[in-house]
C-alpha positions as CSV (number, residue, x, y, z in Angstrom):
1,X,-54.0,33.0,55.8
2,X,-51.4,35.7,55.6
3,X,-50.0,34.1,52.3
4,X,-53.4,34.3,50.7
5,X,-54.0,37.8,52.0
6,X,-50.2,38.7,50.8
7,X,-51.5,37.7,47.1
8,X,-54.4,40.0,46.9
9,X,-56.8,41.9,49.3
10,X,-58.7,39.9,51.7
11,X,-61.8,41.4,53.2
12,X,-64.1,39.0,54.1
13,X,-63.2,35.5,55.6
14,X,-65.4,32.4,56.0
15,X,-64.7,29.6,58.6
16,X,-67.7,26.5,57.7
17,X,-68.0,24.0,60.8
18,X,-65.8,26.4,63.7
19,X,-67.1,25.0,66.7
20,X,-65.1,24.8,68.8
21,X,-63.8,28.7,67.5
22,X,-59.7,28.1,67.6
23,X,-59.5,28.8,63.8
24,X,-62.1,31.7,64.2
25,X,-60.0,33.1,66.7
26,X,-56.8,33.1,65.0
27,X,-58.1,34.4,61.9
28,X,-59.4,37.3,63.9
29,X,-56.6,37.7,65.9
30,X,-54.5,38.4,62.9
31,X,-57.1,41.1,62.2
32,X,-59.8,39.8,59.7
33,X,-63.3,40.0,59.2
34,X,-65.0,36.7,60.2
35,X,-68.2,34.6,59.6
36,X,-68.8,31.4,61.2
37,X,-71.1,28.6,59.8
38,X,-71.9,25.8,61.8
39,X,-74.9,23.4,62.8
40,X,-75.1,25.0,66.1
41,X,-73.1,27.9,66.6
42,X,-75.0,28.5,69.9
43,X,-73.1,26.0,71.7
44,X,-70.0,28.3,72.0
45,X,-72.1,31.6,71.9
46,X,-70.0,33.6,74.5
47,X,-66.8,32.2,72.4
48,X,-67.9,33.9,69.2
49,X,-69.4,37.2,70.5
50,X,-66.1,38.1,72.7
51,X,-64.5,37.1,68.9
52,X,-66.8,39.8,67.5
53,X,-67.7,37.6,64.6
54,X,-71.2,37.1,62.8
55,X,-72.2,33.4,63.6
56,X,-75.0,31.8,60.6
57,X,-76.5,28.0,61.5
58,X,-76.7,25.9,58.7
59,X,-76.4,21.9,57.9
60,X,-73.3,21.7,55.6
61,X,-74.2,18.2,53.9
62,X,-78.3,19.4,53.0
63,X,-78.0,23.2,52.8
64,X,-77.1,25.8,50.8
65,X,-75.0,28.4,53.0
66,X,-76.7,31.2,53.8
67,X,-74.5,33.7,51.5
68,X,-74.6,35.2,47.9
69,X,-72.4,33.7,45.2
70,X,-69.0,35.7,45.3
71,X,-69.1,36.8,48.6
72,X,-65.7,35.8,50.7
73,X,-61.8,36.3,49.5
74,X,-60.8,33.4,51.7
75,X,-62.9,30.4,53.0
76,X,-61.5,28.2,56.3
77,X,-62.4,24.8,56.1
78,X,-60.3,23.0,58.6
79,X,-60.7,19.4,60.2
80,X,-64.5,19.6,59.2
81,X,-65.0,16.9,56.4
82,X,-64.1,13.9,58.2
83,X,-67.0,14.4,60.4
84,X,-69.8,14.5,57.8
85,X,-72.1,11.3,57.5
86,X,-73.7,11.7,54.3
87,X,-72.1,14.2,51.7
88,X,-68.6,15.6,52.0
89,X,-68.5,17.3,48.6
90,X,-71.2,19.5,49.1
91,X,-69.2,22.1,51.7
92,X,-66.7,22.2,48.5
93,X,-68.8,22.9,46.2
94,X,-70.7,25.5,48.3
95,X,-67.5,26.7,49.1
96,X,-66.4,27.3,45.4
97,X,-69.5,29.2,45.2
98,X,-69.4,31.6,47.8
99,X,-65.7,32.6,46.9
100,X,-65.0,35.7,44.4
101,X,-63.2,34.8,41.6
102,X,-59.3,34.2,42.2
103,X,-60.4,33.9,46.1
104,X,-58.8,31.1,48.0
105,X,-59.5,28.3,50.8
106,X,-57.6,26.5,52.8
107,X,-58.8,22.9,53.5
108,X,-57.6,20.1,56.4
109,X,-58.4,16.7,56.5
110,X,-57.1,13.8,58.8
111,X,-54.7,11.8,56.6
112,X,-54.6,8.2,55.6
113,X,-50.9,7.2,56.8
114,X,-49.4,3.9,56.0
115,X,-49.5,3.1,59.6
116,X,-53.7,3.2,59.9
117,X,-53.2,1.1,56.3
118,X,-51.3,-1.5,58.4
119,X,-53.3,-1.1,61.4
120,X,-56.4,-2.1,59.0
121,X,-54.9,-5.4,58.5
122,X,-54.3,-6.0,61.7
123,X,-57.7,-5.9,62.3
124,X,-57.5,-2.6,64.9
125,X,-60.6,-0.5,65.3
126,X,-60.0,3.1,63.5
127,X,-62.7,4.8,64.8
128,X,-65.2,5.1,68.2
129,X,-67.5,2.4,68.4
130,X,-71.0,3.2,67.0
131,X,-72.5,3.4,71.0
132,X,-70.3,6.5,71.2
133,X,-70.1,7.9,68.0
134,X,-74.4,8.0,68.8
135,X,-73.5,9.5,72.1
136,X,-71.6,12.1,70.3
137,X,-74.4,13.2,67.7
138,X,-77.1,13.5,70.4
139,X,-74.6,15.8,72.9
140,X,-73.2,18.0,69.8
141,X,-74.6,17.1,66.3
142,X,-71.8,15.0,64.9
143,X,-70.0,11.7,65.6
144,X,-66.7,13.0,65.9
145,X,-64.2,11.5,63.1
146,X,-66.4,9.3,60.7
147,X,-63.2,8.9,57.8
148,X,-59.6,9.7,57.0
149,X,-58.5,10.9,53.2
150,X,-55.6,10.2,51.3
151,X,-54.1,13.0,49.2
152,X,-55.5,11.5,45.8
153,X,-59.1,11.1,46.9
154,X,-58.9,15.0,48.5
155,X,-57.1,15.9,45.3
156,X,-60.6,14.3,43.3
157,X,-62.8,16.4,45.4
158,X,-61.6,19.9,44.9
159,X,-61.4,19.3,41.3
160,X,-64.8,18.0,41.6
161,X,-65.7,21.2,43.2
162,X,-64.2,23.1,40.5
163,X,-61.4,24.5,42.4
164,X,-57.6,24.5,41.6
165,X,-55.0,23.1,43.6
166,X,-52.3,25.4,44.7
167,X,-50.2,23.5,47.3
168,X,-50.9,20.2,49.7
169,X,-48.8,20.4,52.9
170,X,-48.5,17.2,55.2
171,X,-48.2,18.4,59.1
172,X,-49.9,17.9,62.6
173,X,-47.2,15.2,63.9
174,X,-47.7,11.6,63.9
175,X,-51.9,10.0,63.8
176,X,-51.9,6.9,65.8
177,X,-48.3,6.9,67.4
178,X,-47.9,3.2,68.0
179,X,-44.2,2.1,69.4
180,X,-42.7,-1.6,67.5
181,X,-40.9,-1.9,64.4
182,X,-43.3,-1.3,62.0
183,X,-44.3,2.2,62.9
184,X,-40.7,3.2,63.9
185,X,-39.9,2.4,60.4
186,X,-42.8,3.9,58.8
187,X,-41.9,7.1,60.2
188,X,-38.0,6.8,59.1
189,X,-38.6,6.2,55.1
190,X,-42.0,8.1,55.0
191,X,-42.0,10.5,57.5
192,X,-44.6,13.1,55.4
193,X,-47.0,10.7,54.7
194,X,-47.0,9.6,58.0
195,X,-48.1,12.9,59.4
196,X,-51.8,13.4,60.9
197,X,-53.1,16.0,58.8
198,X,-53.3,17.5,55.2
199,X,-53.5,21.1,54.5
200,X,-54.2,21.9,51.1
201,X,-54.5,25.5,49.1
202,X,-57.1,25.7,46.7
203,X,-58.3,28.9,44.3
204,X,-61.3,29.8,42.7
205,X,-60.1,30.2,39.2
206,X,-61.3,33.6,37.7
């Protein structure tokens, strides 16, 4: 956040899917102006008013969000996607609409690592079973983590969206820590791609 606001002026700032508010709050703690979208921002009401941010309840995969075209200099969208069930490319491309021109967003995403590859042929389960992923959308709207991306299939989305790519960071330590051989090895010779997360840079170009 304080490389894209080192670039040009950022004024208004734009976190999509913030419960449970620990982005929100670091974006306001290093003094910007925040809106929150999320499918029920109620859920963490007292959170977001002692953040002092303006909270706006939409459904990221069906609707529009509630903004005008243009309208943020920066746009959060961090560990969000892997949670949608239906339409992941819609928050990007609402996302390249409600940024100025030459107005940036940084976007995270769990990470495909070789090690979930390998688990995968082992036959492991990736994910909660369905009984509690359903558990999960009927206490807080979502089933918790539905997919992982590799960088190529992220890298196809924002151009999708229209956006450029500015820089993709690995980080977040190690997704699915598993002791033997394999994974001990796996973190030697690919130690970035074995990291949990991907943080990627993206502009608006204009």
């Amino acid at each position: 956040m304080r490389e894209a606001a080192g670039r040009r002026p950022v004024d208004r700032v734009l976190e999509i899917g913030s419960v449970p508010g620990f982005v929100a709050g670091l974006a306001t703690g290093a003094g910007f102006k925040v809106d929150v979208v999320d499918l029920d921002p109620d859920r963490i009401a007292p959170v977001f008013d002692a953040l002092g941010v303006s909270t706006h309840r939409a459904d990221i995969e069906r609707e529009q969000l509630p903004f005008p075209d243009g309208t943020f200099d920066l746009v959060l969208l961090c560990q969000t996607l892997e949670h949608l069930r239906w339409d992941p490319l819609l928050p990007l491309a609402e996302t390249a609409r409600v940024l100025r021109p030459g107005g940036e967003a940084i976007v995270s995403v769990p990470q495909i690592t070789p090690l979930i590859r390998w688990r995968f042929l082992r036959g492991d389960d990736l994910f909660d079973d369905p009984v509690r992923q359903r558990r999960k959308i009927e206490r807080i709207g979502h089933p918790g983590d539905l997919r992982f991306y590799s960088r190529s299939q992220l890298e196809k989305m924002i151009a999708w969206a229209g956006l450029d790519l500015v820089a993709v960071e690995p980080g977040g330590g190690f997704r699915g820590h598993r002791s033997g051989l394999v994974p001990a090895a796996l973190r030697r010779l690919r130690r970035s791609a074995m990291q949990a997360s991907l943080y990627v840079l993206v502009r608006k170009p204009g």
